[in-house]
The first five atom37 places (N, CA, C, CB, O) and aatype in JSON, in Angstrom:
{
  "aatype": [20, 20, 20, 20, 20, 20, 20, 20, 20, 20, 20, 20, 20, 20, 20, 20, 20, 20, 20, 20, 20, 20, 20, 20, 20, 20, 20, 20, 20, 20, 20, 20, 20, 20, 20, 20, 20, 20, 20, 20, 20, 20, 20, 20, 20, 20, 20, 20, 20, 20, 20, 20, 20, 20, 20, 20, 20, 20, 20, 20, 20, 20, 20, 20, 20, 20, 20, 20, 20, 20, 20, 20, 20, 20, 20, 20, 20, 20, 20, 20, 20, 20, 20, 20, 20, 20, 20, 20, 20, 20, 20, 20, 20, 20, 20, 20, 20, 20, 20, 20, 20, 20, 20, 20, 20, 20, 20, 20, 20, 20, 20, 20, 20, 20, 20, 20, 20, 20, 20, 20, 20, 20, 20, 20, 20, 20, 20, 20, 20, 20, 20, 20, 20, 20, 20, 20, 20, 20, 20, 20, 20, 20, 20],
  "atom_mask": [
    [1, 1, 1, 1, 1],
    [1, 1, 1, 1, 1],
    [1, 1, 1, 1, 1],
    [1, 1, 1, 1, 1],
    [1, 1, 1, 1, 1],
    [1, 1, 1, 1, 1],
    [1, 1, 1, 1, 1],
    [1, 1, 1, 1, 1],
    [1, 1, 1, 1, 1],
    [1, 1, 1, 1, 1],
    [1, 1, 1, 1, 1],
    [1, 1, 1, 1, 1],
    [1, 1, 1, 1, 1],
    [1, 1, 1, 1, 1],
    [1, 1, 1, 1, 1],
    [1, 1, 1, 1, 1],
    [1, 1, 1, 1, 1],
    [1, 1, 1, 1, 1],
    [1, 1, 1, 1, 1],
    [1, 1, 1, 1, 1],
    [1, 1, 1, 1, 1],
    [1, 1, 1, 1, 1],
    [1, 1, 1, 1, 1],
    [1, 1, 1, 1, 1],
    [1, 1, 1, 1, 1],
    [1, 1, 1, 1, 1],
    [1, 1, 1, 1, 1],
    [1, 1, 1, 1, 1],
    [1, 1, 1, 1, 1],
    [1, 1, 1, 1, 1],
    [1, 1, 1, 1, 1],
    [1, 1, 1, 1, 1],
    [1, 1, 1, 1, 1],
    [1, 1, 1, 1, 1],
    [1, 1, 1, 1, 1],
    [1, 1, 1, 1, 1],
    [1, 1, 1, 1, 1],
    [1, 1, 1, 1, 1],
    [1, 1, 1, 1, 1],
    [1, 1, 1, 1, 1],
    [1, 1, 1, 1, 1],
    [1, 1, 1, 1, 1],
    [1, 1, 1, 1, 1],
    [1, 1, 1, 1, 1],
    [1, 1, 1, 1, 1],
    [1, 1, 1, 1, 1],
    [1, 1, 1, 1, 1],
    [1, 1, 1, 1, 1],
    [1, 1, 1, 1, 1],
    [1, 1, 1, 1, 1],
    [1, 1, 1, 1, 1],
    [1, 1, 1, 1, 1],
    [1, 1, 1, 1, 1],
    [1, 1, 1, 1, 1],
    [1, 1, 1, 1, 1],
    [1, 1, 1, 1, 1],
    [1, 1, 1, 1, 1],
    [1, 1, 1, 1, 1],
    [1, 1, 1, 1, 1],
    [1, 1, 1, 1, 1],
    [1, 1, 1, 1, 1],
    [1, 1, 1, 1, 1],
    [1, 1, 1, 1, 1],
    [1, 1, 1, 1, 1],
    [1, 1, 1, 1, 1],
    [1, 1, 1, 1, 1],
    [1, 1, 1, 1, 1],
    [1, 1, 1, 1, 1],
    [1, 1, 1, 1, 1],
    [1, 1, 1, 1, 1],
    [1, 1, 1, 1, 1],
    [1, 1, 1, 1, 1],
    [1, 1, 1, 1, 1],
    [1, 1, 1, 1, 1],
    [1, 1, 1, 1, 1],
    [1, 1, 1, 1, 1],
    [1, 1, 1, 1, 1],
    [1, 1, 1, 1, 1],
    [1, 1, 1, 1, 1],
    [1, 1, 1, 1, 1],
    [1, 1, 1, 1, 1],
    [1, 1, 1, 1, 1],
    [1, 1, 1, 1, 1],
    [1, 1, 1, 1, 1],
    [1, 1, 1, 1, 1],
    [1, 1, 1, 1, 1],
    [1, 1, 1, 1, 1],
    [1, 1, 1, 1, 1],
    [1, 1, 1, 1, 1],
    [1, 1, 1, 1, 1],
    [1, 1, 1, 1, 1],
    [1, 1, 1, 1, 1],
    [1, 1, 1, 1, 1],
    [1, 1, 1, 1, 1],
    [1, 1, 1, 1, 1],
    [1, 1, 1, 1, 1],
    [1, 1, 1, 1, 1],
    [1, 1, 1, 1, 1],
    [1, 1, 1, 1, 1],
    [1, 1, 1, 1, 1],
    [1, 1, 1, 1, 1],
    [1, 1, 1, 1, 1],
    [1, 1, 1, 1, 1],
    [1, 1, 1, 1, 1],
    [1, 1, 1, 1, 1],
    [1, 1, 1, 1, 1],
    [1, 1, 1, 1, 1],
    [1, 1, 1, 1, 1],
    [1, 1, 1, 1, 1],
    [1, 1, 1, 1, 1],
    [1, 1, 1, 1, 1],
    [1, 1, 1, 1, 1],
    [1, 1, 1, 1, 1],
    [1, 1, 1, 1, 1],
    [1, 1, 1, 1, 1],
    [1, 1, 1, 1, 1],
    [1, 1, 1, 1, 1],
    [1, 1, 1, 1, 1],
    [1, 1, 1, 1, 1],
    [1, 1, 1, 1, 1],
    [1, 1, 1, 1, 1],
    [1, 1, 1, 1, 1],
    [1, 1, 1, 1, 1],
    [1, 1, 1, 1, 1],
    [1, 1, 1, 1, 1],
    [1, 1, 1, 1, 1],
    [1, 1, 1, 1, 1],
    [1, 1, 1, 1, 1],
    [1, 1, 1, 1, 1],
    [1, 1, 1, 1, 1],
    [1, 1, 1, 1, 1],
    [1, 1, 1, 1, 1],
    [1, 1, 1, 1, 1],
    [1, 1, 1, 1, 1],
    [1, 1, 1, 1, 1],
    [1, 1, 1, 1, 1],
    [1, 1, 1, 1, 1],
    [1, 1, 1, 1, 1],
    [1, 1, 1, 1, 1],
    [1, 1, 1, 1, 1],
    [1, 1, 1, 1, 1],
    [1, 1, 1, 1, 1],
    [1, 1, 1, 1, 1]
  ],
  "atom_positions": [
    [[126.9, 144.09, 101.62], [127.01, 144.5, 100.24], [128.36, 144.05, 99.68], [126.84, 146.02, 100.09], [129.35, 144.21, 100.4]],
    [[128.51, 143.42, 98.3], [129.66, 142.8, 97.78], [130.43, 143.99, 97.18], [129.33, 141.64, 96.73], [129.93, 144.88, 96.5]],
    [[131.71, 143.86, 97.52], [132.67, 145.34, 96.98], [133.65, 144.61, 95.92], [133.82, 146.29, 98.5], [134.0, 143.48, 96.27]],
    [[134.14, 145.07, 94.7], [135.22, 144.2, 93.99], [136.16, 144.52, 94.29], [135.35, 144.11, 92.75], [136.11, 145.7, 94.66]],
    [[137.34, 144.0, 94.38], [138.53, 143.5, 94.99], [139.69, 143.12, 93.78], [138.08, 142.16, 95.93], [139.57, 141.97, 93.35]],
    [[140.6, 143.79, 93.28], [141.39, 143.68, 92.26], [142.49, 142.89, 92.56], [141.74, 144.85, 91.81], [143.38, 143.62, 93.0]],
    [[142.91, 141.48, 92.51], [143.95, 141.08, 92.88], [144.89, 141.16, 91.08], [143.65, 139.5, 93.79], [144.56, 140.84, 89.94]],
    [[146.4, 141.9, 91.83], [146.93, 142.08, 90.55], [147.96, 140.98, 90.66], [147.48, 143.58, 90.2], [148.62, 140.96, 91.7]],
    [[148.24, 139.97, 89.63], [149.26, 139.28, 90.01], [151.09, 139.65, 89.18], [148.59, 137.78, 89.72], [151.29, 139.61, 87.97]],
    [[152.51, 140.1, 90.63], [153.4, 140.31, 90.14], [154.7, 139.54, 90.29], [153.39, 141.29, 90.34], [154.9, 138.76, 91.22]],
    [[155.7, 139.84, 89.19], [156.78, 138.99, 89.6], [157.44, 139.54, 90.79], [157.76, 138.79, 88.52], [157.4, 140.73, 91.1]],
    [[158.09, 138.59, 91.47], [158.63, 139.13, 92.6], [159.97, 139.45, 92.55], [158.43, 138.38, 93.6], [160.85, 138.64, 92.85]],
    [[160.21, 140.89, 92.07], [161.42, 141.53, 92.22], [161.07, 143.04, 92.53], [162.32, 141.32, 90.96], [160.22, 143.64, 91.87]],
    [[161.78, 143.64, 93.57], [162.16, 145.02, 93.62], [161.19, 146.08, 92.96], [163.45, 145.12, 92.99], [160.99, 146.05, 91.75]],
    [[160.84, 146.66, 93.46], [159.86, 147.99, 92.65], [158.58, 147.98, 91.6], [160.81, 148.74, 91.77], [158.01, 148.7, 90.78]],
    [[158.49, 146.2, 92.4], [156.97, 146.1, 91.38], [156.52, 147.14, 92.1], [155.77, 144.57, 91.37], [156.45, 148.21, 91.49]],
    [[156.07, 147.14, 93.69], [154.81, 147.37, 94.31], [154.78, 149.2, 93.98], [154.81, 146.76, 96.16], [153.75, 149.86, 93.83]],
    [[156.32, 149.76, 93.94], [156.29, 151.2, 93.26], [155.43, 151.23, 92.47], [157.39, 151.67, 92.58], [154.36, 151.83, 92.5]],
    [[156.02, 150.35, 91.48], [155.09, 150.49, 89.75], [153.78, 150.3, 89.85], [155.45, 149.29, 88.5], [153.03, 151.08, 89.25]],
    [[153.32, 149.38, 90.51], [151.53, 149.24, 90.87], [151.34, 150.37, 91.24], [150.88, 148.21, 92.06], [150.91, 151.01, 90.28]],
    [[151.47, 151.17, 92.42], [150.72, 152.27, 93.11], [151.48, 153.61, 92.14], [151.05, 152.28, 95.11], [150.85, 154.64, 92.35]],
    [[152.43, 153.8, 91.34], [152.67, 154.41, 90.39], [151.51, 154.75, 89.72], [153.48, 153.83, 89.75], [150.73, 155.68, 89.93]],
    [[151.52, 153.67, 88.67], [150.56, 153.71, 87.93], [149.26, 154.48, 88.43], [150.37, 152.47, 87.65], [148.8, 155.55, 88.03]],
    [[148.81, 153.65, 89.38], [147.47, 154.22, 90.12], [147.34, 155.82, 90.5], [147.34, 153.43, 91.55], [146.35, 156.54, 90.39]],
    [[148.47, 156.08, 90.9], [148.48, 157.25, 91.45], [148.6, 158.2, 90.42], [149.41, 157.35, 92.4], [148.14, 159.29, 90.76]],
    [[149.11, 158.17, 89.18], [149.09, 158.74, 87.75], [147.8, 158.8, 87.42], [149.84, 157.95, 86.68], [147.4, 159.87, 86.96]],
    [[147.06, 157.93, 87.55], [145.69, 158.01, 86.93], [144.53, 158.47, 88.19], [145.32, 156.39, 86.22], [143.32, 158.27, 88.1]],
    [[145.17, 159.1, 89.29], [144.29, 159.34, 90.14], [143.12, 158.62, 90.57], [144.0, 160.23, 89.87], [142.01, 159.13, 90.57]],
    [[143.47, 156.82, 91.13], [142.93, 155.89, 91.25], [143.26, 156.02, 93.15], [143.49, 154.66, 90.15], [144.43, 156.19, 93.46]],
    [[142.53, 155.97, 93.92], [142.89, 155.77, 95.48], [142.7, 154.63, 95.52], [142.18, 156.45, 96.6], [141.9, 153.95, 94.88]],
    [[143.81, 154.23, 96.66], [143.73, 152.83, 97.46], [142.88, 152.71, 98.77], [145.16, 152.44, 97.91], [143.17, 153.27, 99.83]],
    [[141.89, 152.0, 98.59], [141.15, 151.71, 99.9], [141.69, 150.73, 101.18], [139.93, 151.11, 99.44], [141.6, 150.87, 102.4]],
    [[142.24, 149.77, 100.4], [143.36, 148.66, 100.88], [143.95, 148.14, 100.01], [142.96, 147.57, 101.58], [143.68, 148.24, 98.81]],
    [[145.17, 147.29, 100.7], [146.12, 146.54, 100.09], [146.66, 145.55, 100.94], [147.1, 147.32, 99.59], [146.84, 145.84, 102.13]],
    [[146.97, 144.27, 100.46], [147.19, 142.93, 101.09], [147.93, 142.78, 100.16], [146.13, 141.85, 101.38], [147.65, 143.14, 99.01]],
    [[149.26, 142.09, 100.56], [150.35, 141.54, 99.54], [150.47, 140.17, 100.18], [151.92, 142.45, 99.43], [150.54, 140.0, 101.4]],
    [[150.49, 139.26, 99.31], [151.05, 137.66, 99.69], [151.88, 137.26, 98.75], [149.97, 136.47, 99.76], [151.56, 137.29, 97.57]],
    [[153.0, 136.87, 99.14], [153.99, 136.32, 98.19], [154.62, 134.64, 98.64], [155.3, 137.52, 98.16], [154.56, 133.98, 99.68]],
    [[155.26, 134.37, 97.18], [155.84, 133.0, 97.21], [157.19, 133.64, 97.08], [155.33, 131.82, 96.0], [157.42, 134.77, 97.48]],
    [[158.5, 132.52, 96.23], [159.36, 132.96, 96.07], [159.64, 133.41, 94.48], [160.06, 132.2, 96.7], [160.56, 134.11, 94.07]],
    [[158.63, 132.83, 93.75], [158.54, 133.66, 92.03], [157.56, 134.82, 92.42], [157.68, 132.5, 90.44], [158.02, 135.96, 92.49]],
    [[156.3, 134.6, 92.67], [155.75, 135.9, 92.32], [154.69, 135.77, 93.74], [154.96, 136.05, 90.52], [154.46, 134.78, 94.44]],
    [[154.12, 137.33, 93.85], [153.39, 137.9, 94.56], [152.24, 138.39, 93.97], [154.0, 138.68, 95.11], [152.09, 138.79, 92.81]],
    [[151.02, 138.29, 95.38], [149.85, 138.99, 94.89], [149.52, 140.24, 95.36], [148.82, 138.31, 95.09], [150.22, 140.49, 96.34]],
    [[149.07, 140.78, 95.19], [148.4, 142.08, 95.56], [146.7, 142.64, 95.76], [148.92, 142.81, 94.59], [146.02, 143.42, 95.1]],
    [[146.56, 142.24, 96.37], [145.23, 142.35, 96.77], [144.49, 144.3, 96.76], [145.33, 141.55, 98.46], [145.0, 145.11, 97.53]],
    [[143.66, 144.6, 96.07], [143.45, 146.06, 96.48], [141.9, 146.14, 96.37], [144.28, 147.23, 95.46], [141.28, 145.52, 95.51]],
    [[141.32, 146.91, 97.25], [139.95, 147.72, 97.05], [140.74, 149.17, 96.65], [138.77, 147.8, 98.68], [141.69, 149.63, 97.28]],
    [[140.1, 149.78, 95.44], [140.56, 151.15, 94.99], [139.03, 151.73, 94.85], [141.61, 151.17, 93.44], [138.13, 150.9, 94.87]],
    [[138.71, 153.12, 94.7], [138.02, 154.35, 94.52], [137.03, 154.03, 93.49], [138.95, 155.54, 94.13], [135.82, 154.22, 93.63]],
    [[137.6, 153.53, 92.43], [137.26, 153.06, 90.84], [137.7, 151.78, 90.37], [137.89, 153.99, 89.81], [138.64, 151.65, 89.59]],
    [[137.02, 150.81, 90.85], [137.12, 149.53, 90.02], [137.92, 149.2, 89.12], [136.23, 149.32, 89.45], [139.02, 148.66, 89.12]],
    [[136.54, 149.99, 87.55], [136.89, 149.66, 86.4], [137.67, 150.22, 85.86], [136.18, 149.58, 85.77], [138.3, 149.82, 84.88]],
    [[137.81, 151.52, 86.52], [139.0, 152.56, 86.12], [140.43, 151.56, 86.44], [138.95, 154.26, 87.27], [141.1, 151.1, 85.52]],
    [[140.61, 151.42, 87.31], [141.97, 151.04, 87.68], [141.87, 149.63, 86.82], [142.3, 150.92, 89.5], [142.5, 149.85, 85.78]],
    [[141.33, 148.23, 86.79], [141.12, 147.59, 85.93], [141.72, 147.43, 84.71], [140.31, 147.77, 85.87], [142.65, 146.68, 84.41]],
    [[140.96, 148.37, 83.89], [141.54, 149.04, 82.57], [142.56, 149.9, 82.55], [140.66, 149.73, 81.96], [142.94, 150.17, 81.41]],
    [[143.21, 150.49, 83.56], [144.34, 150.99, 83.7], [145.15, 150.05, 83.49], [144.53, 151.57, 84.76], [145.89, 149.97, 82.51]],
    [[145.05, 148.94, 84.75], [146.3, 147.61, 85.23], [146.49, 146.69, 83.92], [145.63, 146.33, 86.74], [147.56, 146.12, 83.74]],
    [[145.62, 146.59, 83.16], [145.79, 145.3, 82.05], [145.85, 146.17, 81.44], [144.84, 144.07, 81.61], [145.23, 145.59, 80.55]],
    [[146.08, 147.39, 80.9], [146.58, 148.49, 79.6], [147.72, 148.6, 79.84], [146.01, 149.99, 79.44], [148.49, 148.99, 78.96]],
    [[148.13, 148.29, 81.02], [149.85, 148.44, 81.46], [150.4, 147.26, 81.29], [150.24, 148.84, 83.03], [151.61, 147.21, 81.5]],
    [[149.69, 145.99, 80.86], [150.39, 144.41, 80.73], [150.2, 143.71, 81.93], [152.05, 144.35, 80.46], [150.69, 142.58, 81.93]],
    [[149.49, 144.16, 83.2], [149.66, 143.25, 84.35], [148.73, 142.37, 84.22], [149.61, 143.82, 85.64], [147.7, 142.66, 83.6]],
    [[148.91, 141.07, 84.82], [147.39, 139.82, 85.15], [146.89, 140.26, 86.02], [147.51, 138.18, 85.62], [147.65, 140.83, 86.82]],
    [[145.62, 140.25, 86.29], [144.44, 140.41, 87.28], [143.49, 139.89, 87.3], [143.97, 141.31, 87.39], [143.14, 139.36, 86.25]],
    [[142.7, 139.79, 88.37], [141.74, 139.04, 88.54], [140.47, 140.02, 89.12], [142.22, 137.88, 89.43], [140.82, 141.16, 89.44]],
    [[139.1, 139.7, 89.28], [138.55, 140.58, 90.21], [137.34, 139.63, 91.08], [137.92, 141.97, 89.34], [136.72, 138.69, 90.58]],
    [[137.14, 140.29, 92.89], [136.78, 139.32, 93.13], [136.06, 139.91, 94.05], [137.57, 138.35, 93.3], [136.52, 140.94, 94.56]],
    [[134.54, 139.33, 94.57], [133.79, 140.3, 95.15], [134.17, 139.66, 96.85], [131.98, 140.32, 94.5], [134.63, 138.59, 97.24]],
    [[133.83, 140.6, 97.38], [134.58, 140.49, 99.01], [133.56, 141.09, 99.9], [136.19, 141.48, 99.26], [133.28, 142.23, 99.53]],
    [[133.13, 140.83, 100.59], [132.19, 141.52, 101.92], [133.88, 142.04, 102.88], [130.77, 139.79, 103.13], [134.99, 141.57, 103.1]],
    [[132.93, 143.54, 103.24], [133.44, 144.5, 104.26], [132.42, 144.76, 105.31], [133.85, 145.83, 103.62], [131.27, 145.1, 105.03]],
    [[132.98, 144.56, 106.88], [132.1, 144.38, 107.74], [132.56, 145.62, 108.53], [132.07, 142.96, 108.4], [133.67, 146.07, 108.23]],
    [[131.78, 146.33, 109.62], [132.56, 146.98, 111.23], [132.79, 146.21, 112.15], [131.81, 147.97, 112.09], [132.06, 145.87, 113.08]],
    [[134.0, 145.86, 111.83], [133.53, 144.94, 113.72], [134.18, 146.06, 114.28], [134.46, 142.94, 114.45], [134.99, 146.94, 114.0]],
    [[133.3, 145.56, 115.38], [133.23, 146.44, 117.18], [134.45, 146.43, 117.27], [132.49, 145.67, 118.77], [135.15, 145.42, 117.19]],
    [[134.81, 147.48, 117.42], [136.21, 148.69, 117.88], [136.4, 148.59, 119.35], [135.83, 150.58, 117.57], [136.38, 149.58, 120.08]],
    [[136.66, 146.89, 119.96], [137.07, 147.21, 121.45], [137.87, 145.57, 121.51], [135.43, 147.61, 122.81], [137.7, 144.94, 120.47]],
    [[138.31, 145.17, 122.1], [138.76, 144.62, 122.69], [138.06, 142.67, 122.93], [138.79, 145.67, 123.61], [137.48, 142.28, 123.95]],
    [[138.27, 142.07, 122.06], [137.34, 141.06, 121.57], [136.19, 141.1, 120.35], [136.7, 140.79, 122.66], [135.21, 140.39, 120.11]],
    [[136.67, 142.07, 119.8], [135.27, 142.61, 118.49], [135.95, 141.53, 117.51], [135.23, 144.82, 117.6], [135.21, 140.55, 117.58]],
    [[136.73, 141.32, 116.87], [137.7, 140.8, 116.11], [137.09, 139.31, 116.24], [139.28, 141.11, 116.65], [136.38, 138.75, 115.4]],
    [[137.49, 138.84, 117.39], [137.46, 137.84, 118.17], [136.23, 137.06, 118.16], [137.74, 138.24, 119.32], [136.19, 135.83, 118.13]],
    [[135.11, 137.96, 118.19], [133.35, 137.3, 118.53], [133.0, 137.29, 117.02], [131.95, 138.54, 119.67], [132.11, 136.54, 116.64]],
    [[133.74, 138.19, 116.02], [132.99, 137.89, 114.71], [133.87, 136.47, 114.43], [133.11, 139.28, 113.35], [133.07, 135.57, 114.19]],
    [[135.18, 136.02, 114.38], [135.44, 135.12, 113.77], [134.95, 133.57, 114.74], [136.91, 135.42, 113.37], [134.84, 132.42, 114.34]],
    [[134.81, 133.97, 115.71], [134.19, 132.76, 116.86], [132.45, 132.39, 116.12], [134.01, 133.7, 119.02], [131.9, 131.29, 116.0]],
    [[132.05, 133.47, 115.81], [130.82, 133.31, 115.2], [130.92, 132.69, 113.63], [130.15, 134.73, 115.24], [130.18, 131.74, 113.34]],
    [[131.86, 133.25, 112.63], [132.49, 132.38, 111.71], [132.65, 130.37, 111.65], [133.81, 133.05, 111.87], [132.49, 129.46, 110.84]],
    [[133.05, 130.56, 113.03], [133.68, 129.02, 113.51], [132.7, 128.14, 113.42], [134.25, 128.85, 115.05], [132.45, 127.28, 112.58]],
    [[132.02, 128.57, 114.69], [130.83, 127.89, 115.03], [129.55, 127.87, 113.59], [130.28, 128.75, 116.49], [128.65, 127.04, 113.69]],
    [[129.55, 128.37, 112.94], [128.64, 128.35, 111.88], [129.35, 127.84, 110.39], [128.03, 129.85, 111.81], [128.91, 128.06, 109.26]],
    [[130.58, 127.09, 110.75], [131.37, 126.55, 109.52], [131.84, 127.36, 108.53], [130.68, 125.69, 108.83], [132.18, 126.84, 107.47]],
    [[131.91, 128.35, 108.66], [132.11, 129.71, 107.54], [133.46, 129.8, 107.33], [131.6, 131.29, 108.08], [133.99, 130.55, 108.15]],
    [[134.22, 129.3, 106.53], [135.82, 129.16, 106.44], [136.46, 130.87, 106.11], [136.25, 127.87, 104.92], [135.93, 131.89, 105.67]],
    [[137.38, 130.65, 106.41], [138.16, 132.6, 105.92], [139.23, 132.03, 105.35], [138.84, 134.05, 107.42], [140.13, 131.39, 105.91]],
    [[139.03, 132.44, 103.53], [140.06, 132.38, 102.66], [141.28, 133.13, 102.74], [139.61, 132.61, 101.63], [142.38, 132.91, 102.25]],
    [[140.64, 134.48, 103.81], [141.76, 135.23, 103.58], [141.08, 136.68, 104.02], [142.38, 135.06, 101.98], [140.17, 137.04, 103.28]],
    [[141.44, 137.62, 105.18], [141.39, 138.91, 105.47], [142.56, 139.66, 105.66], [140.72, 139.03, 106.42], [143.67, 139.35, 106.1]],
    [[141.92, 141.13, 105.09], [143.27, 142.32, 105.42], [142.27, 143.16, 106.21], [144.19, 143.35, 103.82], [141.17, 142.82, 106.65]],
    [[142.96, 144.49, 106.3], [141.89, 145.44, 107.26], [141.63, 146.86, 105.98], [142.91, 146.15, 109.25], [141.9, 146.68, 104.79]],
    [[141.32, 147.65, 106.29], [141.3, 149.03, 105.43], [141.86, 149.8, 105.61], [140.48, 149.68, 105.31], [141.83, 149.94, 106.83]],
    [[142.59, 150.72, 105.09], [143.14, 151.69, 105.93], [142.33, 152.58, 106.93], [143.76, 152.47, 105.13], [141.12, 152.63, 106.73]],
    [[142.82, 153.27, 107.96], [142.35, 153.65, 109.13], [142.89, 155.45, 108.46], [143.17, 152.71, 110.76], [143.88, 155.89, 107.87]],
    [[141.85, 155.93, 108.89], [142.0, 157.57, 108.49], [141.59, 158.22, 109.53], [141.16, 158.15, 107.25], [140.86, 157.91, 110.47]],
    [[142.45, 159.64, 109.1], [142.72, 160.38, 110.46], [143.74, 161.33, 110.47], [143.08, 159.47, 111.53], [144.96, 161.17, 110.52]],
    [[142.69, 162.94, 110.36], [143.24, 163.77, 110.15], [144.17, 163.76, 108.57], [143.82, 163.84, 111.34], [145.28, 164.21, 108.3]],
    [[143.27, 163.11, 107.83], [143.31, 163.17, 106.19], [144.75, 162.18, 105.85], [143.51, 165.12, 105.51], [145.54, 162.18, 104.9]],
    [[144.66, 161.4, 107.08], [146.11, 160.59, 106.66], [145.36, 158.98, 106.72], [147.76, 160.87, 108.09], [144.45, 158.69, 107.51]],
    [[145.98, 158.03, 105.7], [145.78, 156.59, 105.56], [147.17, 156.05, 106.46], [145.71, 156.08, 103.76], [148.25, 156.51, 106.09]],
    [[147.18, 155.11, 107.6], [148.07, 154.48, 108.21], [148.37, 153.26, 107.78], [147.82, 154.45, 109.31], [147.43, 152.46, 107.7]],
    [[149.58, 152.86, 107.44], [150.25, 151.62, 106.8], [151.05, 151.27, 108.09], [151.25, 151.9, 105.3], [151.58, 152.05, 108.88]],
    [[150.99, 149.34, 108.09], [152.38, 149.17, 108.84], [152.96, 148.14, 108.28], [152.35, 148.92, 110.33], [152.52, 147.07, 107.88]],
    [[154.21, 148.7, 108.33], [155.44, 148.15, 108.07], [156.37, 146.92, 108.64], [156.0, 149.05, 108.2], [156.97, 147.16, 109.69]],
    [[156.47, 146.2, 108.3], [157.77, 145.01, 108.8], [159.22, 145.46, 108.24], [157.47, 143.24, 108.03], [159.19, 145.44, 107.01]],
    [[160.62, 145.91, 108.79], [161.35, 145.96, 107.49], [162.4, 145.51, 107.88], [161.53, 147.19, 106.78], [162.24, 144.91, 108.94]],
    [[163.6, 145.51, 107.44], [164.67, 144.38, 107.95], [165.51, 145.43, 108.28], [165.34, 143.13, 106.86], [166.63, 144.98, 108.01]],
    [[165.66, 146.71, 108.76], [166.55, 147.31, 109.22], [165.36, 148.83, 109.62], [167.97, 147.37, 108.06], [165.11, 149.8, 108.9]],
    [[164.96, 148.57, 110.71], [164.05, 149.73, 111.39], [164.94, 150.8, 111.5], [163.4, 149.39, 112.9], [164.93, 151.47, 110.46]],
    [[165.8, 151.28, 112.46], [166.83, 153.01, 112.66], [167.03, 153.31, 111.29], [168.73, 152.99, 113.54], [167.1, 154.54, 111.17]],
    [[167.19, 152.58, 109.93], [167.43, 152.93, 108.8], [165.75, 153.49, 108.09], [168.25, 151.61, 108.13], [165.44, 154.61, 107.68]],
    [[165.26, 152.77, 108.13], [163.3, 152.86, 107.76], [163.12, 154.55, 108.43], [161.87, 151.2, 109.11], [162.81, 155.55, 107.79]],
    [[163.47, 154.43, 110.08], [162.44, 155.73, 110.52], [163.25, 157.17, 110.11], [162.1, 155.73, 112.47], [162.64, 158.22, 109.93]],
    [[165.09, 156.99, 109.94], [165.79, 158.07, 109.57], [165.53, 158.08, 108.31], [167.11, 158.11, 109.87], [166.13, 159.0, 107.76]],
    [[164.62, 157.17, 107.26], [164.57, 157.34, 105.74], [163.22, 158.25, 105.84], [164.46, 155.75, 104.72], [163.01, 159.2, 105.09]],
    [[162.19, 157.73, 107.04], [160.85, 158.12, 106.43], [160.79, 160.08, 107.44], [159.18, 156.48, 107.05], [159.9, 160.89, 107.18]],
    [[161.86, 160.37, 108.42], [162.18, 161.56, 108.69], [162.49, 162.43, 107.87], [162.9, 161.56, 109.33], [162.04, 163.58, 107.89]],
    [[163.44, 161.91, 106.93], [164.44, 162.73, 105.53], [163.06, 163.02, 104.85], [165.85, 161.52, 104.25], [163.08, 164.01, 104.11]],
    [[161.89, 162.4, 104.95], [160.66, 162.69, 104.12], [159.91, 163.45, 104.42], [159.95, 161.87, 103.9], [159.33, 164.16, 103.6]],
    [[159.72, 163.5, 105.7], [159.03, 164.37, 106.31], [157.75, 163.84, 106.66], [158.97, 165.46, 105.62], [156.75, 164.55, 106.76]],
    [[157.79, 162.3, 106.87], [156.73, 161.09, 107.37], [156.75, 160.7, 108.42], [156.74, 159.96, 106.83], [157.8, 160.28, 108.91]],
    [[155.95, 160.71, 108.89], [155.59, 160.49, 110.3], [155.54, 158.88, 111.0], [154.16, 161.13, 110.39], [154.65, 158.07, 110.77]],
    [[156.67, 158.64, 111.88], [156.5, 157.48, 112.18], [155.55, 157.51, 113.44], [157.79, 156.83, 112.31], [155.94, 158.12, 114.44]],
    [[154.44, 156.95, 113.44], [153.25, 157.26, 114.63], [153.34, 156.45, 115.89], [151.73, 156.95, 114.09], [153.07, 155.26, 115.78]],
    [[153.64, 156.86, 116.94], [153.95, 156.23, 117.75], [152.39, 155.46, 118.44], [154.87, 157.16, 118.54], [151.26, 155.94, 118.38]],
    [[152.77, 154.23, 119.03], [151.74, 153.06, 119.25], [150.74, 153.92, 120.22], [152.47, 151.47, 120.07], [149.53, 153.69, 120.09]],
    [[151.26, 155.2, 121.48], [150.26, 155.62, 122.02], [149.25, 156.94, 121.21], [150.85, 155.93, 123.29], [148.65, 157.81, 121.84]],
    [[149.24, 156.84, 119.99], [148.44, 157.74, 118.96], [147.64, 157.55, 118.43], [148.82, 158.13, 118.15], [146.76, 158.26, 117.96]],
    [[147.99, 155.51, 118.4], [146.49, 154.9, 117.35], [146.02, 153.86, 118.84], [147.06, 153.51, 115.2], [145.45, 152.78, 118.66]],
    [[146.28, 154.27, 119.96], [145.37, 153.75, 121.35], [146.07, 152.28, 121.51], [143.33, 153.59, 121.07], [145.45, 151.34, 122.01]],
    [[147.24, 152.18, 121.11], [148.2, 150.97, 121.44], [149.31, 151.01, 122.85], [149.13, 150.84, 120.07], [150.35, 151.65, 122.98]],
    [[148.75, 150.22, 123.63], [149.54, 150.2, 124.89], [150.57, 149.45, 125.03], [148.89, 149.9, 125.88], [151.2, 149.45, 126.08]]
  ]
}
């Protein structure tokens, strides 16, 4: 089944990605996922949200460019080569991949994000002061 897919396009400075999920979160829009790709002018933002057209008409009432774009969401098998046999099956049948993210993973009413950041002891004493949980790798079955 085809799901729409809001890519918002932003300039790349400082506290866009606030202002995107700002917004959203003002208008009580949930994020299903998010994929960011950037150059060195601007970045994209890729999202499945709750409400489409809601958020849509939210994002271009606020001045942002967007696009919308329909996307297949699959299960792959939750073990150890699942990943692996769907895109091997991709290969072999010429099926090119423009481009995948994953969804968020829920659990115990929490969405898990991960992070890259350029100063980690600073990141986990910021997201402590919050009272956020940095999840350690043996919690989500990472050895």
């Amino acid at each position: 089944m085809n799901i729409h897919q809001i890519s918002v396009f932003l300039e790349n400075r400082t506290g866009q990605l606030a202002e995107i999920t700002g917004i959203l979160a003002e208008n009580h829009i949930d994020l299903r996922a998010i994929s960011i790709a950037e150059t060195a002018d601007y970045g994209i933002v890729r999202m499945i949200v709750d409400n489409t057209d809601a958020a849509t008409a939210i994002l271009l009432n606020a001045g942002y460019i967007l696009s919308t774009t329909w996307v297949q969401v699959i299960a792959v098998p939750n073990e150890p080569g699942g990943l692996a046999s769907v895109l091997k099956a991709l290969a072999e049948n010429s099926i090119a991949i423009e481009y995948m993210y994953s969804l968020f993973t829920h659990g115990d009413h929490k969405a898990y994000m991960v992070f890259r950041v350029s100063e980690e002891d600073k990141f986990v004493s910021l997201m402590a002061s919050l009272g956020v949980a940095v999840i350690p790798a043996g919690e989500l079955g990472i050895r």
